[in-house]
N, C-alpha and C positions, 0 to 999 in steps of 0.2 A: 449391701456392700460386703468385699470381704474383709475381714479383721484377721490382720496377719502377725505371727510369732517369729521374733527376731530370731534367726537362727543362730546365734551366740549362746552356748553353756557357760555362763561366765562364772558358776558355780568356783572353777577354777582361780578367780579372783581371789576369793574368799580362804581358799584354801594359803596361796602361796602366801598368804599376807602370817602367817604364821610362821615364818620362816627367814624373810625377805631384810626381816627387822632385829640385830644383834643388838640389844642394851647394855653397853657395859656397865659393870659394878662400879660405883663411885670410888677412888682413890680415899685408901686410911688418911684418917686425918694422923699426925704425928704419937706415939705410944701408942696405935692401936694394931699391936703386929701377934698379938696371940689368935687373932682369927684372919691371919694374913692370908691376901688369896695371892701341889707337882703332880703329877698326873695322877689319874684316881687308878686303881689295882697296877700301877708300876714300882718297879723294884728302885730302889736307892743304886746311885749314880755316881761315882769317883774318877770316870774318865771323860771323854769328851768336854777337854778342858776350854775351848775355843766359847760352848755355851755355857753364859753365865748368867748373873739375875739383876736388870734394872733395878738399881737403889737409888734413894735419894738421901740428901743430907740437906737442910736447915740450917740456915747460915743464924747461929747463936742459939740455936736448939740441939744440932750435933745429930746423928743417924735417924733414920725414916725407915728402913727398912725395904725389903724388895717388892716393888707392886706389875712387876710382868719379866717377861726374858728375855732372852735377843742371842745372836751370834755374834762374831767376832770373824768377818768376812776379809779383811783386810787390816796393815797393822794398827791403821786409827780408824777403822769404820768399823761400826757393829750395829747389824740389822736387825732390826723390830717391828711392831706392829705401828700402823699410825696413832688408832685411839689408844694406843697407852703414853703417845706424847702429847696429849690432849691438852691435860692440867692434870697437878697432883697436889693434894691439899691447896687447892685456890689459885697456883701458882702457875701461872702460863710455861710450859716448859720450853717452846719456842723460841721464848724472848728471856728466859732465863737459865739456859741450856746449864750452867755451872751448877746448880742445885742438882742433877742427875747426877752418878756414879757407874759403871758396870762390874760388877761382882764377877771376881774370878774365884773359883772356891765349891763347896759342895752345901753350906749352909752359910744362908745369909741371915739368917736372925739373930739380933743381938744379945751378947754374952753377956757377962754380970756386967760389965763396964760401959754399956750401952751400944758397944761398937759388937761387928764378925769378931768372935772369936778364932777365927781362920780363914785363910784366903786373904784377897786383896782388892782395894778397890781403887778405879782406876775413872780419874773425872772428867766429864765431855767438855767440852767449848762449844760445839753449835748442832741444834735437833733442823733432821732436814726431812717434813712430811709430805710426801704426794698431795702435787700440787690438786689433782683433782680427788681426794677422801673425800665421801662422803660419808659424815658421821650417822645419818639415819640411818643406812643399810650396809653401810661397812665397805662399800666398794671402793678400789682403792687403798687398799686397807695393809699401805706400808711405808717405812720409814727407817731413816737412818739417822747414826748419832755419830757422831764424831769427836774424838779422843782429845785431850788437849794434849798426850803424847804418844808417839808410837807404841804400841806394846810388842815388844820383842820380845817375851817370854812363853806368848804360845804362840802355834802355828793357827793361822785362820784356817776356814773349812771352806773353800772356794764354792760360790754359787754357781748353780746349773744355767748351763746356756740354751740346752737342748729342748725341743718342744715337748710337753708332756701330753699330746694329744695320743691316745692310743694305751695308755698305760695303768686305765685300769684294770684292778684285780692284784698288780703288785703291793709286798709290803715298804710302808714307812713306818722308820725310827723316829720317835720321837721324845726330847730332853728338854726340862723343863722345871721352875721352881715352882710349881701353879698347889692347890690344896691337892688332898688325896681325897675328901670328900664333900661332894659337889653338892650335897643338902644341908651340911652342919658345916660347909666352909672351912674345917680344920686341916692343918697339916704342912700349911703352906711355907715359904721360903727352904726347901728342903730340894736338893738338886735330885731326882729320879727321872726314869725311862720307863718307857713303853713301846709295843708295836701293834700300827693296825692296818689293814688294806684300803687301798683308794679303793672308792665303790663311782665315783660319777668324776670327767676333769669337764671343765668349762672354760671359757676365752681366759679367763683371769685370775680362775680359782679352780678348788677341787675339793671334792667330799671326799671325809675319811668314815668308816664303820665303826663304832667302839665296840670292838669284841673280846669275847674272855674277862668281860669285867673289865678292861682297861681303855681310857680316852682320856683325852687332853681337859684342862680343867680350867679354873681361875686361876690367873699367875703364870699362866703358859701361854700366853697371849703375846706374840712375838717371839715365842723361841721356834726353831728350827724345825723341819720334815725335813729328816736327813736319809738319801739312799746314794748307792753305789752305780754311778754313773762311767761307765766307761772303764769299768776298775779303780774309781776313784770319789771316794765319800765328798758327796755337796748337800748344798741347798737347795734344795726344792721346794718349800713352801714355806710360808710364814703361818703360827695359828693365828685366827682372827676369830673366831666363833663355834659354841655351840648349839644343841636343841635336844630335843625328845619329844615326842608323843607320846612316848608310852611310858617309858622308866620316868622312878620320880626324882632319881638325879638325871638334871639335865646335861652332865656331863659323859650318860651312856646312851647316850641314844648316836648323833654323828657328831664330826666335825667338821668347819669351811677353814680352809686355808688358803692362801695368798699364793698365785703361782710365781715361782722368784724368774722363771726363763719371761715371763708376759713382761717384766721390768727391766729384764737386765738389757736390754739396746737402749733402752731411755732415760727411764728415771734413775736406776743406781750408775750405770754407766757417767752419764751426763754430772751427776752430781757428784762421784767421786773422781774425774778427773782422767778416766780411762777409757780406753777404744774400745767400744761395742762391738757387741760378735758379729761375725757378717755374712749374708743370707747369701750370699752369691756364692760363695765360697763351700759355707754350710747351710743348706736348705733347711734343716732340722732345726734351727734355731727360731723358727716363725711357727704360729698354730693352723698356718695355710698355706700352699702356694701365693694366695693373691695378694697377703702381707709381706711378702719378701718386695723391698723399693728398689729403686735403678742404684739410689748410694749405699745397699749394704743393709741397711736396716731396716726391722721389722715395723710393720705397722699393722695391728696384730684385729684394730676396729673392722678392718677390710674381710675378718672370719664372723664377726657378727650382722647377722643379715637382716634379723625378724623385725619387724615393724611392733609398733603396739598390737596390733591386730594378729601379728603373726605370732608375737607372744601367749597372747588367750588361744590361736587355735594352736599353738603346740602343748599347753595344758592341756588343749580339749581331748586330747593321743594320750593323757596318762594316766594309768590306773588310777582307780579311785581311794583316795587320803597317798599318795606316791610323795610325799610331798619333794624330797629329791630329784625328781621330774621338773615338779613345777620350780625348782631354783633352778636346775638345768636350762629349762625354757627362758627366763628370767633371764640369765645372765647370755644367752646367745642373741638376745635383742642390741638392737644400735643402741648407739646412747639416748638418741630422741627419743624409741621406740619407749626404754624404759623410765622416759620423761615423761612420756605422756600417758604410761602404766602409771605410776606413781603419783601424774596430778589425779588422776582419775579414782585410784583409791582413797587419795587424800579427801579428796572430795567428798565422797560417798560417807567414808568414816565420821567425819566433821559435821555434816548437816543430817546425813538421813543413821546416825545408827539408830535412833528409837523409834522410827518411821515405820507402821504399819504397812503401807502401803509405799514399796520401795518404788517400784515405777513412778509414782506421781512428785515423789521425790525428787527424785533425779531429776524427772522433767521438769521440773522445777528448779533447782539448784545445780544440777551438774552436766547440761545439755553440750556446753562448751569440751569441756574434759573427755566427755562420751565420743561426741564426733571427734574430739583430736586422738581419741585411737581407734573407731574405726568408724574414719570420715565416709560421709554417703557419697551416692556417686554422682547424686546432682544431673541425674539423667533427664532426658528429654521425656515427660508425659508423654506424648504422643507416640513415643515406640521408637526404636533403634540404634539405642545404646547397652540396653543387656543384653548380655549370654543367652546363648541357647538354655532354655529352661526356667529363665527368669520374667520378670516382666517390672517395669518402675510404678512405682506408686510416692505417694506423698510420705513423705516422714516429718519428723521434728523440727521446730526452728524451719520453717520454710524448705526447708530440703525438697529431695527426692532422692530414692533409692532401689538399688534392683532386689528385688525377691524371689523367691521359687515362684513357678508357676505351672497350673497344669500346661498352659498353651491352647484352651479354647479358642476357637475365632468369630470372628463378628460375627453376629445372631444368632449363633448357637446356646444354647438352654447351658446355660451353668447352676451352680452354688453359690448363693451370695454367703451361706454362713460359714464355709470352711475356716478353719483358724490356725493351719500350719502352712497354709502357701494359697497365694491366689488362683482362680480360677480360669480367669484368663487370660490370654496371650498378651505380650507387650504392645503398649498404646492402649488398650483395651479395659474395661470395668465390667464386671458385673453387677445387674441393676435391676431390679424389678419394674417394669414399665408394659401398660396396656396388659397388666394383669400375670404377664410372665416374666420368668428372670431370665436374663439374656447376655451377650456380649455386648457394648455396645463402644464406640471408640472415644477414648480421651479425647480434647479439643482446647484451644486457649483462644479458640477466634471462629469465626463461621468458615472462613477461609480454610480450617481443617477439615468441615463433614460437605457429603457431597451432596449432589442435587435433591434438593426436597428433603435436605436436613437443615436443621438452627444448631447451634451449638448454647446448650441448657447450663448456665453456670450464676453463679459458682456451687457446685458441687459439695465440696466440702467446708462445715463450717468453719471460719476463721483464716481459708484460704483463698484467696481471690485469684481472677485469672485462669481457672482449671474447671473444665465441664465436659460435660459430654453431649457426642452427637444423638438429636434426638430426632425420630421424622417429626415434619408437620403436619400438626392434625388440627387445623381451625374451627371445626364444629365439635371437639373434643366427644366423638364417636367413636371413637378406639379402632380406628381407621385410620393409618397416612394417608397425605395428600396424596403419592403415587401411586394409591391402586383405589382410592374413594375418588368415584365419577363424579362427585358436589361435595368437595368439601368444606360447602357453605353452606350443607343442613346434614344436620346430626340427626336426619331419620330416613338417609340414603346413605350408602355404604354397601359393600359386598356381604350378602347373606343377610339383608333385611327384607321383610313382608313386602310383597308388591304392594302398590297402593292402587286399587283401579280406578279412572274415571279424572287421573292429572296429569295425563302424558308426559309424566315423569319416567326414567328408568329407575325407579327405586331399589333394584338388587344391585345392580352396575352388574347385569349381565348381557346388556348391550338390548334387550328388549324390552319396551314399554304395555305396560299393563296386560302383560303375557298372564293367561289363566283367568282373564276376568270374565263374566258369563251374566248373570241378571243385575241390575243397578236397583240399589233400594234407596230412596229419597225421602227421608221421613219427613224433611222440615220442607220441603219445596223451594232449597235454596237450585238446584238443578245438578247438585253435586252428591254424586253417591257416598254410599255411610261409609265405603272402604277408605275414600279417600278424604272426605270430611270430618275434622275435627271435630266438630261439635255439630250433630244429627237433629238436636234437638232447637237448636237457634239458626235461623237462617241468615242471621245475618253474620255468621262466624263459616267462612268455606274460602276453597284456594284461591276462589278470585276475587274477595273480599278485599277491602283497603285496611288497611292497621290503622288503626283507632288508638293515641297518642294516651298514656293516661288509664288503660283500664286494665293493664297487664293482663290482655289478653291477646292470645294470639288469634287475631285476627283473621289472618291470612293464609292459615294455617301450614305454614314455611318451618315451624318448630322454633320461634322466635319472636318475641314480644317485644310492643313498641320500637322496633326497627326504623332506624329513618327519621326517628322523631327528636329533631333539633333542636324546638321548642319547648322540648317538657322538663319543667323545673321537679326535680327530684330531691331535695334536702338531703334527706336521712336517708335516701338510695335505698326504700324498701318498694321499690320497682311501682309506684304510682307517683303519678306527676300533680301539682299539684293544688290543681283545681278538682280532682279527686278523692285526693289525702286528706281525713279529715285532723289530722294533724302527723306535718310535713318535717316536724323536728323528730319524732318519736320512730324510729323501724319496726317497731313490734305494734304500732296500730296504722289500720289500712284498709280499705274494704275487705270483706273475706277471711280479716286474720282472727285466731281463734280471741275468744274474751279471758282478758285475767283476769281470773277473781277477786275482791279485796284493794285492788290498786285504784279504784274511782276512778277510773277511764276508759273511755268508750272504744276501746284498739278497736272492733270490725266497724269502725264507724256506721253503726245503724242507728244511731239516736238514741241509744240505751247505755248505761252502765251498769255493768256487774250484772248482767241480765242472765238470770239460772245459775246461777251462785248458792243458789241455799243449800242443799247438798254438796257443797264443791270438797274435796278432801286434800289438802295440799301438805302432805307431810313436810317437803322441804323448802316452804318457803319459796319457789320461783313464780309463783303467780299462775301455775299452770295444775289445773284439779289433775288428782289422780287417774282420770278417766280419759285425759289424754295425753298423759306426761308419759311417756315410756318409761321414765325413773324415777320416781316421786322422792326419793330419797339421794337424789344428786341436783343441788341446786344449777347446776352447771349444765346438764341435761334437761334439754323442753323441745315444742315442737319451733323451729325457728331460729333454736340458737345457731351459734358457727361450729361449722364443722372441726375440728382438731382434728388436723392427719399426724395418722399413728399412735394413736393412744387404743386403736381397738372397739372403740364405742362408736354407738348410734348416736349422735351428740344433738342431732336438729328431731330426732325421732320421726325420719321419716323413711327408715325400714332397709337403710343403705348405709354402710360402713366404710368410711372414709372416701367416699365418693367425690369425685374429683380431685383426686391427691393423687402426687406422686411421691411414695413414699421415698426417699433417700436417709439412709442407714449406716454411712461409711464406712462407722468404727463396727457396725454387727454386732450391736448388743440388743438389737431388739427393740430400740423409739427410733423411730423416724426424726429427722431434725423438722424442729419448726416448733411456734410457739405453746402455749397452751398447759394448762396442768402434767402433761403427759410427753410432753415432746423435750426432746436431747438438747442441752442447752451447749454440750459440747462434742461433736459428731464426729471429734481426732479422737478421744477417747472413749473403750469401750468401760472403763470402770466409772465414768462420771455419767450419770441418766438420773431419769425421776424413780427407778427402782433400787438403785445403789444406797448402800448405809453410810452416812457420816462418817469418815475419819476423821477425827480429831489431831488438831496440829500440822495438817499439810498447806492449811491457806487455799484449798479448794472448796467450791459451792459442786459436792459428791451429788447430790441427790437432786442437784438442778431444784430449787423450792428458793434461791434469791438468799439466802443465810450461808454464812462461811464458819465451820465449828459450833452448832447449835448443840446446846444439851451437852456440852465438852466443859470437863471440872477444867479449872488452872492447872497447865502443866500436862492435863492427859492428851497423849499422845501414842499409848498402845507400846509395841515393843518388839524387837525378832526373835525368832522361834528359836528358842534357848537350843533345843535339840540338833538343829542343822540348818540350812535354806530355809528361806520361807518356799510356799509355794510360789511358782512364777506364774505371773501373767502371761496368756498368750497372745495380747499386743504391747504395744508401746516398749517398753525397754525391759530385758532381764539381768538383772544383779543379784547375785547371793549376796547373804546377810552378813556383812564385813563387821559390821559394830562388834559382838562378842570376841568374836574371830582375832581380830583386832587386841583385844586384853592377852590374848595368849602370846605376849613379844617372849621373845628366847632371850635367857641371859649373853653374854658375851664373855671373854674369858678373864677379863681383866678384874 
């Protein structure tokens, strides 16, 4: 069979999960403002009065100090980030909006008297967060605070309406009370500036570069991207987050900020009470054509396209460690799309990060999550639902799905082991059968294979319903019915020995006993030696009657005991049983060899153990070393059952796996079927009788009936600290999220 690799690099998984995930810094408890989290390498700030710095004040404790920033958008509205209206010291700010302040002023840290020594503070009445924040990865990631009085004293810095699609590589201003050092935290509540260039914009946000030493920090989480819009200074972003890979403040590496145009038709419009910009009018206020509505406003979801699926293959396009790529990618997904990104990592994180064996993991715990981002196609076995180039085969969870394929067609000699794409065409298997590997066609009923085929099922283990066409071959001569002239003896077929002297055609070349020339009779049964089975007994030849009970062939049809209704057979070791001199036991019978040691007469001659005195039986089966092909495999004698697919002579009688058809699905090399040796699970190629135990998956790896043997408490192996594991080339590929996963990036608050 072939064993096919998911053609998903989801390596990229892996990667964006370091990026995806903003923590912010928990809110100072009260007195803890000398490590208060302004921009790191920005210069000290005395204009841009409009930004100033979220303070809180403690009703009977008195000042809190600044813990993010915000603008002053309007006369009582000033905009911030969502997660800095989270909670602050314990305190839902929501639901307790009076404990906020906004600092107007250049330094908000308190003076000898506990309070700014400068500037003014100015108290909200009601925090208003987007309704859909998500505080795990920061989407949505804005909010508004509203004044309990007008502030006429400064002018607000009106937000951008215009779409920011197209605009990187421009600079933004950025002001801000946030620390100047993003490793030792210091510096903070100090009003300073900075400038850095957009490097990436997305449906809802945009990446900035921290260059020159300079980026946005802790404390600057909701103050402003200020630029020069139409000849007129706005809002353009909100900060929401930083990261780095490389630098070990993580405040120089980029930053994500909140697009303020993706909000202004809705969310700030809507909640402060004014008319949204309108598309018809101005097109430039949507991040698409497709988001501009019939009333005006933008609906901006309508630019996000990518599926879950579409998400991983847009990572699959980006350089390797890009990780701004892979947030690009990320954020052009629907919202489902990064619904069903996120249960999927969640997943994976949760149950398999110490999992050795990621594949069997997932296929274990997260089969749900998998297919919800990138569902199979549930295609027809039989052919006619894939692509040019694909072909369906069985997947997970009962599924089906299309895969590459080369496009082989029926009967044609394939590959059953390739393990980057099937071999054969859709509808189609390849399969080893009558000694060659072939095409041969998927089936769910007879009603699919054609004349002088059965349909061979089930196919795969643990699948029912699914098989393939196979011909009939009744005397199992490795012959079909369609071109074997008797396919009711296995010693006629095309390109067997003529037989002379039984008016048989025995080649099935349409002529009978072509080439025969003198008759030799030895036994004077009247039938010559070419065609009589036994030369030397006359009473054994073709025209003979079968004789019920002597497992012999009689008749010499190549079939023993035929016809015979009346013969009791017990133990089914082919004598009936006024013959058998005991009818419970298979391994005694006339004829069969003697075991040594066991005190019974198996060839039934009236002896036991008779020539046993030299007998050498190393391994115990009862059969001496002089006729056992394997004295040191109890399981191995003359007589045992054959086990297809383990490779061995197992009855020792000089033929390997003789009458088997081996089926191999997953191509790891055991045939399914019982036996020390045979695949206990034929969807998987890492679970056989040659596979090593993995500890802590809850699978029987090595097929031996034990789940976690020889496994301490708790061992369960671990991912490869360095990068990826290696992947499997079937069943599922995932990078190794676990580690990956610890690298979350600060946030800025």
């Amino acid at each position: 069979m072939s064993m096919i690799s998911w053609s998903r690099p989801l390596e990229a998984l892996a990667l964006v999960a370091c990026i995806l995930f903003f923590s912010c810094a928990g809110a100072p408890e009260p007195g803890g403002l000398t490590t208060q989290r302004s921009i790191v390498g920005g210069v000290n700030e005395s204009g841009y009065p409009a930004v100033g710095a979220m303070t809180f004040v403690y009703p009977g404790y008195g000042y809190g100090g600044s813990f993010c920033s915000g603008t002053l958008i309007a006369e009582r509205w000033v905009l911030t980030a969502a997660h800095c209206m989270d909670e602050v010291g314990g305190i839902d700010l929501v639901q307790n909006p009076q404990v906020v302040h906004f600092y107007v002023g250049t330094n908000a840290n308190p003076g000898t008297n506990g309070w700014p020594s400068t500037g003014t503070l100015y108290q909200a009445d009601a925090v208003f967060v987007h309704g859909s924040y998500n505080s795990q990865n920061q989407e949505n990631d804005i909010a508004l605070v509203r004044l309990a009085a007008p502030l006429t004293s400064v002018t607000p810095i009106p937000i951008n309406t215009s779409s920011m699609n197209g605009w990187a590589g421009q600079q933004v201003t950025y002001v801000g009370f946030g620390v100047n050092d993003g490793i030792n935290e210091t510096g903070g509540g100090i009003k300073r500036r900075g400038q850095n260039p957009i490097s990436l914009v997305w449906p809802s946000a945009y990446q900035s570069n921290a260059t020159s030493g300079v980026g946005v920090c802790f404390g600057d989480s909701g103050g402003p991207g200020l630029m020069s819009v139409g000849g007129v200074l706005k809002v353009v972003g909100v900060n929401s987050g930083v990261s780095s890979s490389s630098n070990p403040d993580p405040c120089l590496g980029y930053g994500v900020h909140t697009r303020v145009d993706a909000y202004a038709g809705n969310f700030l419009s809507t909640t402060m009470g004014i008319a949204p910009p309108n598309c018809q009018t101005d097109p430039s206020v949507c991040n698409c054509p497709a988001a501009c509505q019939a009333s005006g406003t933008c609906d901006n979801t309508a630019c996000q396209t990518l599926s879950c699926d579409g998400i991983v293959t847009c990572m699959e396009g980006c350089p390797e460690n890009d990780e701004s790529c892979y947030v690009n990618c990320y954020y052009l997904g629907t919202a489902a799309g990064r619904t069903a990104y996120d249960a999927l990592q969640t997943c994976v994180a949760t149950n398999c990060e110490n999992a050795t064996d990621l594949s069997a993991c997932i296929g274990s715990y997260c089969m749900t999550q998998y297919y919800g981002c990138f569902p199979p196609a549930d295609c027809d076995i039989t052919g006619g639902d894939c692509g040019s180039g694909e072909a369906c085969y069985p997947a997970q969870g009962g599924h089906t799905d299309c895969y590459p394929s080369n496009g082989k067609t029926e009967e044609q000699a394939c590959n059953p082991d390739l393990t980057e794409s099937l071999d054969c065409g859709d509808g189609l298997l390849c399969i080893t059968y009558h000694g060659s590997a072939t095409c041969h066609a998927f089936c769910t009923s007879g009603g699919d294979c054609g004349t002088g085929d059965y349909c061979y099922s089930p196919i795969f283990q643990g699948i029912s319903g699914i098989g393939v066409c196979l011909c009939i071959d009744a005397d199992n001569d490795g012959h079909c019915q369609a071109v074997d002239c008797d396919d009711n003896n296995s010693q006629t077929f095309p390109g067997a020995v003529e037989r002379c002297g039984d008016n048989k055609d025995n080649d099935c070349d349409g002529e009978v006993d072509e080439g025969c020339t003198a008759c030799v009779d030895a036994d004077g049964d009247g039938y010559c030696a070419d065609v009589d089975c036994n030369e030397s007994d006359a009473s054994v030849n073709p025209g003979a009657v079968e004789r019920c009970g002597d497992s012999v062939d009689n008749d010499c049809d190549g079939q023993v005991d035929e016809g015979c209704s009346t013969c009791v057979d017990a133990d089914q070791d082919g004598y009936c049983v006024e013959l058998d001199c005991d009818d419970q036991d298979p391994v005694s019978y006339p004829g069969a060899i003697e075991r040594c040691f066991d005190s019974v007469d198996n060839d039934c001659d009236g002896e036991v153990d008779e020539g046993c005195q030299s007998c050498q039986d190393t391994d115990g089966d009862g059969y001496c070393s002089s006729v056992d092909c394997h004295d040191g495999n109890a399981q191995v004698f003359p007589g045992a059952p054959e086990v297809c697919g383990n490779g061995i002579d197992d009855d020792c009688d000089g033929e390997v796996d003789e009458g088997c058809v081996c089926v191999d699905s997953d191509g790891d090399g055991y045939c399914l079927g019982g036996g020390p040796m045979g695949d206990c699970n034929d969807a998987n190629p890492y679970q056989n009788p040659g596979a090593a135990e993995v500890c802590g998956n809850g699978i029987d790896d090595n097929c031996n009936g034990l789940v976690d043997e020889s496994c301490g408490a708790g061992k369960r192996g671990g991912c490869n600290q360095g990068g990826a594991p290696t992947l499997p080339p079937a069943l599922l590929l995932f990078a190794c999220l676990g580690f990956l996963w610890r690298r979350r990036s600060p946030g800025l608050r």
